[in-house]
N, C-alpha and C positions, 0 to 999 in steps of 0.2 A: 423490479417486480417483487411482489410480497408472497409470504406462504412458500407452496411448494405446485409444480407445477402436476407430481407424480406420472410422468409418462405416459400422459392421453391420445398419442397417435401413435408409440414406439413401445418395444417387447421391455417388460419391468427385470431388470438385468438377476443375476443370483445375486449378488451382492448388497440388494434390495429386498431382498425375501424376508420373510417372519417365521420365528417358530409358529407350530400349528395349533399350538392355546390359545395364543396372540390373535390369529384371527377367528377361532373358533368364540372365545368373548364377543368380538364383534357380532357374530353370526347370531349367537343368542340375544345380543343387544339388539337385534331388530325384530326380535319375539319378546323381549320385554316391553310392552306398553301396554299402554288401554286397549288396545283394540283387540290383543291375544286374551286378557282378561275378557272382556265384553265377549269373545269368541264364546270363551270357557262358559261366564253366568249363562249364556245363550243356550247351547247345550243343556247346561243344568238344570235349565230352568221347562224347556222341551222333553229332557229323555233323565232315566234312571243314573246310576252311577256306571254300571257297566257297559251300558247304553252306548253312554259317552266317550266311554273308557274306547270301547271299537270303533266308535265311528272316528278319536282322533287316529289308531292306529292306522287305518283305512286311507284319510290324509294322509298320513308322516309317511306314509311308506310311500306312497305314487310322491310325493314331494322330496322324498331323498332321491329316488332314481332320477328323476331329471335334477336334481341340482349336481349328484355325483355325474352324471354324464355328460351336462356342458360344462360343470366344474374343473375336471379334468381337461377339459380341452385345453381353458383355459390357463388353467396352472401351467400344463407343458408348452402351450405357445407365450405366456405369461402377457396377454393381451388383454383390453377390456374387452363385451361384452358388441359393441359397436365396431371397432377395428377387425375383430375375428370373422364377425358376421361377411366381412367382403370376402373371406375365403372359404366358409362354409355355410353357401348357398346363395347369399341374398345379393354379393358385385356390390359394386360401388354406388351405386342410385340405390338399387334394395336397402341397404346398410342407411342411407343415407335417411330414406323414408322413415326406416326403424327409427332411425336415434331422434328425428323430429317427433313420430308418435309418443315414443318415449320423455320426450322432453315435456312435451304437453302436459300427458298425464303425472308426470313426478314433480312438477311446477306446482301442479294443482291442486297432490295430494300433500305436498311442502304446507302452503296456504292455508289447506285441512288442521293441517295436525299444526301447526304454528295460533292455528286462532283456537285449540282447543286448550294447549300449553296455556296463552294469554288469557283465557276466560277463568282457566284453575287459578293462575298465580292471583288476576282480580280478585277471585271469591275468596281464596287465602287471605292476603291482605287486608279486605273489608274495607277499603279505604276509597273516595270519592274520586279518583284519578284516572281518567277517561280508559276507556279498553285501548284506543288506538294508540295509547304509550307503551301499554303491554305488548302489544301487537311488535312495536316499534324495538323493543327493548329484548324479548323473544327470538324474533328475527334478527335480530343484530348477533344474538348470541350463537346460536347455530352457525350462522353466515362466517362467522371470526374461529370460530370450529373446522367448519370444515376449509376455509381457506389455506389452511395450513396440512391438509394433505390426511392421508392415511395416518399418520404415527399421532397425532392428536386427536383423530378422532379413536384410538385405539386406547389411548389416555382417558379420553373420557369416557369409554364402555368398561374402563378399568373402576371406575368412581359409582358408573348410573348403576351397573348391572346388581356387585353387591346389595345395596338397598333396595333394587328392587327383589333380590332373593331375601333378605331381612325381612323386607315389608309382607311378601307370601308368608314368609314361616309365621310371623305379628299374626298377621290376615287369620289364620287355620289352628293357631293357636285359642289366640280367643274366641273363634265359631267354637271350636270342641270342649273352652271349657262351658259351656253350656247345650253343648250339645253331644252323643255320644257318636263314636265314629262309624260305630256299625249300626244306629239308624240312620246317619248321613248317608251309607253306602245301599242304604237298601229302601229308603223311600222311596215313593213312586215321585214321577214328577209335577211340582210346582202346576205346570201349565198344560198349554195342550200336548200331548203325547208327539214326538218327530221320529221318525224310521231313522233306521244308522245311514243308510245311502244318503238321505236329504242331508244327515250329520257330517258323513262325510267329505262332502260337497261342499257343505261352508267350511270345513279346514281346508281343504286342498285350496277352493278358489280364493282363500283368506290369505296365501302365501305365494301362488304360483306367480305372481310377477316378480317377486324377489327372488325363487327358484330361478328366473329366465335369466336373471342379471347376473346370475351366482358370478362368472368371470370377472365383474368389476370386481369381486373381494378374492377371489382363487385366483387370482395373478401375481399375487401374491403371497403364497401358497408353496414350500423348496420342492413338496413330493406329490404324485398322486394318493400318495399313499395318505398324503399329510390333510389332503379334502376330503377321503373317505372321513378319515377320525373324525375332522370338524365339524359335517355335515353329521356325522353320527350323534356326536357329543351337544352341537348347537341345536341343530333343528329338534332330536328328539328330547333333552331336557328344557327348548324353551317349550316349545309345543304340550309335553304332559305336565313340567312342572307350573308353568302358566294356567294351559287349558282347565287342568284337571281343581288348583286352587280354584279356579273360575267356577266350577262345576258343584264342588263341597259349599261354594261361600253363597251359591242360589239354592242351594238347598237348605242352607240354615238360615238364609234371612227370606228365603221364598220372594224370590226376587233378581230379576235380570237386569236390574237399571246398576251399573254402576257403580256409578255415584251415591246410589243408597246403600249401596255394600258396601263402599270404602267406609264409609262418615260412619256407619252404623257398627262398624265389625272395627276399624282401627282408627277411627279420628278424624284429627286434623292434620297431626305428623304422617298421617299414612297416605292421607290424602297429597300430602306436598310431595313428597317421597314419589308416589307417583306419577303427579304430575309430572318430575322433575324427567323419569325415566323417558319422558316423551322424545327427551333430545335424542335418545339413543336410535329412537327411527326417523326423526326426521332429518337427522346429520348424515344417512344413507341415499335420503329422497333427495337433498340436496349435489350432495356428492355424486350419484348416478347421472343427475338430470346436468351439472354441467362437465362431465366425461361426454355424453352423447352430445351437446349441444358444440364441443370443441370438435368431436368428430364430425357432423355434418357440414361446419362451417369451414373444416379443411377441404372434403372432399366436394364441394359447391361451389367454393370460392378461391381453394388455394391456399386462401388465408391460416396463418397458425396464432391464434387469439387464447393469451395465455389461462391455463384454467383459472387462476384465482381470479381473472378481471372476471370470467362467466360465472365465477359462483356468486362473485356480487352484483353482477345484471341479475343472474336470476333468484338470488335470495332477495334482492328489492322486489323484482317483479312477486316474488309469493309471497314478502310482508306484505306489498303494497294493494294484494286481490284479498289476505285476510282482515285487515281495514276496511277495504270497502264493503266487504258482508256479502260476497255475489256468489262465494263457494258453495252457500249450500244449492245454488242451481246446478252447479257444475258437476254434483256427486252423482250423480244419473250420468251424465258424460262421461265420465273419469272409469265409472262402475266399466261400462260399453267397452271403454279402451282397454279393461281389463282382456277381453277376451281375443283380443287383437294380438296380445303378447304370446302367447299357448305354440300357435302355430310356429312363430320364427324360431320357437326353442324345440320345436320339432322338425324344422327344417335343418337345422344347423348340424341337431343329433344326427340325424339321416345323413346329411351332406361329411361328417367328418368321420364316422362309423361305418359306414354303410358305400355311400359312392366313391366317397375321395377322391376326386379328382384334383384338389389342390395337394391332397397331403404329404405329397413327394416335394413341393416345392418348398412349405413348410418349413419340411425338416431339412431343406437343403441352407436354408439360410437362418435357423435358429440357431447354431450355432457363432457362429456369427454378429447375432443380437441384431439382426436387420429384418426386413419386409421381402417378402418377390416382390420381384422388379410389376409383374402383371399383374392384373385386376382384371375381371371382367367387368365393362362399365354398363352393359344393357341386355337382362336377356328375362324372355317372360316365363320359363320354367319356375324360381322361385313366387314370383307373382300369383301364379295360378294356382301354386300349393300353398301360400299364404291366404288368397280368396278362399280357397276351400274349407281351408283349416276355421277361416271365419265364420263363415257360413254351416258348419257343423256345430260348432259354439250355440252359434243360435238356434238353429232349428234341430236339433237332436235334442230329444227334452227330459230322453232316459240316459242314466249316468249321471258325470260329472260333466258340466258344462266345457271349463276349461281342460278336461283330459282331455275328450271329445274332439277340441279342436286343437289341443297338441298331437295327437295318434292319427288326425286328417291328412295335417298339416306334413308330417312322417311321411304316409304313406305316399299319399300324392307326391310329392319330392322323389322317392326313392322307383315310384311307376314311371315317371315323364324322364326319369333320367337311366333307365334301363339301357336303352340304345345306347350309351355312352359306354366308351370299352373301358372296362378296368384295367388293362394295360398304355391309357393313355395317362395315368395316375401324374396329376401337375401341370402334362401338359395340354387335356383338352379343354376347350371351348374360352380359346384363346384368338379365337378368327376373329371379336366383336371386345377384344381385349384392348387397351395402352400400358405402355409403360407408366407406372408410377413417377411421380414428378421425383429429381433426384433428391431433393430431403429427404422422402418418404424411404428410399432404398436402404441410403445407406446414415445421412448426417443424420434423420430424427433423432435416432438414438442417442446421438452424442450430442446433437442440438441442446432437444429438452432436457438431459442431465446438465448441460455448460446452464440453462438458462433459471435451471429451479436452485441451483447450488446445490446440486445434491454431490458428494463425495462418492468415494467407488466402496467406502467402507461399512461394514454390516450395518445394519439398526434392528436391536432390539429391543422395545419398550420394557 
C-alpha cells in the first residue's frame, strides 16, 4: 500500500497528534481560495465597509461555535467526523447515510474546484493544449497530495497559505496606492445595497459544511484547548483577512467578478498565485470525501478498503466529471446537499453535550485507544431530527438557512430523547444494538497503524 492510511476507522493515537499552528494553517488553508475571495468582492460589492465588516462578524461567530463544539468532541475521542457520528446520535446506518451524502457532495465539489484550478492554469499558460490535460494534470496533483495523508497535506498549506497572504497584502497594496483608505472604507456600495442578515447568511452558509467536518482535522488536535486557538486564529483570520480584502478590492475596482480584480489590481503573478492556493481547499474536499467513503464501506460491507486506494477511485472519479463539463448541472445539487449537513452537526452536539448516552462508554475505552464494543445499528430518533433539521433549512426563510436547520436538527434530538434516563449514560438503547465486529474493538487500532507504516513516534511538520 502507498501513502498513509491516517486512521479512518480507529481513534488517531497521542503520539500522532500536531502542534496546534500546524493545524490551525491547515484550517486557514481552507479559507484561502477563490471562493472566500469571491465571498469578500460579493459583500463589497452589495454593502458598505462596515456593512460588511458585521455581517462577516455575524458568520464567524455562529461558525466558531459549532466547529469549537464538534471540534472538541473530536479532538478528545480523536475520531473523524463519520466514525464519531455512530456514537453521537446517528448508529451505524445514520453514520452510514451521512458519509455517503457526504461523499457525494465533496466528489462533486473536488470536480468544482479541480476544473476551476485547470481553466486558470489554461489561461495562465496561453497555450493551445486541450483543458482535459489540465483537468488530468490538476487532478493528479491533489490526488498524489492527499494520498500521503495529513502531514503532506500540512506541507503544502505550509507553501499555498504564505502566497496567498503575500498576494492579499500585493492585492491592497496596489488598490490604496491609488485609492485612499478612508474613501475605500466609507463609499457606499458598488451595487444593489444587501442587509447584514442576507450578509451574514452567505458567510455562515459559505463555510458550515466544513464547520460540520471540523473532526476530520481536530483529531488531530493534543488539547481542547488546542481547537479553541485554531478555530480562533484560522477561521477568524481566514474569514476577515480574506473576506475583508475581498471587500476593499470591489470597492476600488467596483467590481465582484473576480477575475477582474485579480488581473486588474495584481496581474498575472497574482493571478497564478491564486489559482495555485486552490489546492489548499480542494486537498480537504478530497481528503474528507475518502475518510467517509472508507467509513461507509466498512460499516456496509465489512470491508476495510485502504484510504489511499479511495482517494484514487475518488480523485479519478472528480477529474474525470471535471472533463466531462457536467459540474455545472450539479452546483444546484451540491448547493441542496448543503443543507443536509446543518442538522447532523446539531445532532451530534445535542447527542454528546446534552443527552450522552454513549459518553460513558467513550471514555471507558479511550483510554485504551479502542472503539465500544456496541453500536446502535437502527433507530429512527436521529432520522427524524435529521428530517426536521432539513426541512427547517428549507422552509424557514427568516434567518440563516443552514443555522436554521442545525438548531431544528439540536432541538428535535434532544425533545425525542428526553425519556431516555441520564443515568443510563452508555448504556442505553442498546436493545436494537451489535457488537462490533472484533477489528473494530480492539485490532483497528493497531491494524491500520501495522498497515500505513505509521511508527509510534511524534510527527511534527
Amino acid at each position: 500500500m502507498i501513502g498513509r492510511d491516517d486512521f479512518p476507522l480507529a481513534r488517531v493515537p497521542e503520539a500522532e497528534r500536531y502542534p496546534w499552528w500546524s493545524v490551525a494553517v491547515q484550517r486557514f488553508g481552507e479559507l484561502s481560495a477563490l471562493s472566500q475571495l469571491l465571498l469578500g468582492a460579493t459583500l463589497g460589492f452589495h454593502m458598505t465597509f462596515w456593512g460588511a465588516f458585521w455581517a462577516l462578524t455575524l458568520g464567524v461567530v455562529l461558525l466558531e461555535i459549532v466547529a469549537v463544539l464538534i471540534g472538541v468532541a473530536g479532538q478528545r475521542e480523536g475520531l473523524s467526523t463519520y466514525v464519531l457520528a455512530q456514537w453521537t446520535g446517528l448508529g451505524r446506518h445514520g453514520s452510514s447515510l451521512f458519509g455517503l451524502c457526504t461523499a457525494v457532495s465533496l466528489v462533486g465539489w473536488f470536480g468544482v474546484q479541480n476544473a476551476i484550478f485547470a481553466k486558470g492554469l489554461a489561461a495562465l499558460a496561453g497555450t493551445q493544449v486541450p483543458l482535459w490535460v489540465y483537468c488530468v494534470l490538476t487532478g493528479a496533483a491533489v490526488t498524489l497530495i492527499v494520498i500521503y495523508g495529513f502531514s503532506s497535506m500540512a506541507w503544502t498549506s505550509y507553501i499555498t497559505v504564505p502566497l496567498f497572504l503575500a498576494l492579499s497584502a500585493w492585492a491592497i497594496r496596489s488598490a490604496l496606492a491609488r485609492h485612499e483608505l478612508a474613501d475605500l472604507i466609507s463609499m457606499p456600495p458598488p451595487g444593489e445595497p444587501m442587509s447584514v442578515a442576507t450578509g451574514a447568511t452567505l458567510v455562515a452558509g459559505g463555510f458550515i459544511v466544513g464547520a460540520v467536518l471540523t473532526p476530520d482535522m481536530t483529531r488531530y488536535n493534543r488539547s481542547a484547548a488546542d481547537v479553541v486557538k485554531q478555530t480562533f486564529v484560522g477561521v477568524t483570520l481566514g474569514e476577515y483577512t480574506i473576506g475583508l480584502t475581498g471587500v476593499l478590492l470591489a470597492h476600488a475596482v467596483e467590481s465582484a467578478d473576480v477575475v477582474h480584480i485579480v488581473t486588474t489590481e495584481v496581474g498575472v503573478v497574482g493571478a497564478a498565485i491564486l489559482v495555485t492556493a486552490t489546492l489548499k481547499i480542494n486537498d480537504w474536499n478530497l481528503y474528507s470525501a475518502s475518510l467517509s467513503l472508507v467509513t461507509t464501506v466498512h460499516q456496509t460491507t465489512g470491508r476495510h478498503v485502504p484510504r489511499s486506494a479511495m482517494t484514487l477511485a475518488v480523485g479519478a472519479a472528480g477529474t474525470a466529471l471535471s472533463i466531462a463539463g457536467i459540474l455545472e448541472h450539479l452546483v444546484g445539487f451540491l448547493t441542496l446537499l448543503g443543507v443536509a449537513f446543518p442538522p447532523v452537526a446539531g445532532i451530534m452536539i445535542a447527542e454528546y453535550y446534552v443527552v450522552r448516552r454513549h459518553r460513558a462508554a467513550l471514555a471507558h475505552t479511550r483510554s485504551a485507544g479502542t472503539l465500544p464494543p456496541q453500536v446502535e445499528s437502527m433507530s429512527l430518533r436521529p432520522l427524524l431530527a435529521w428530517a426536521g433539521g432539513m426541512a427547517a433549512g428549507y422552509l424557514i426563510h427568516a434567518g440563516i438557512p443552514a443555522i436554521n436547520a442545525l438548531l431544528c436538527g439540536f432541538l428535535v434530538h434532544v425533545a425525542l430523547n428526553r425519556t431516555t434516563s441520564r443515568g443510563s449514560d452508555g448504556r442505553a438503547d442498546h436493545r436494537h444494538a451489535r457488537p462490533r465486529r472484533r477489528e473494530d474493538a480492539g485490532g483497528e487500532a493497531r491494524r491500520t497503524g501495522i498497515a500505513s507504516g505509521v511508527s509510534a513516534r511524534r510527527r511534527c511538520p
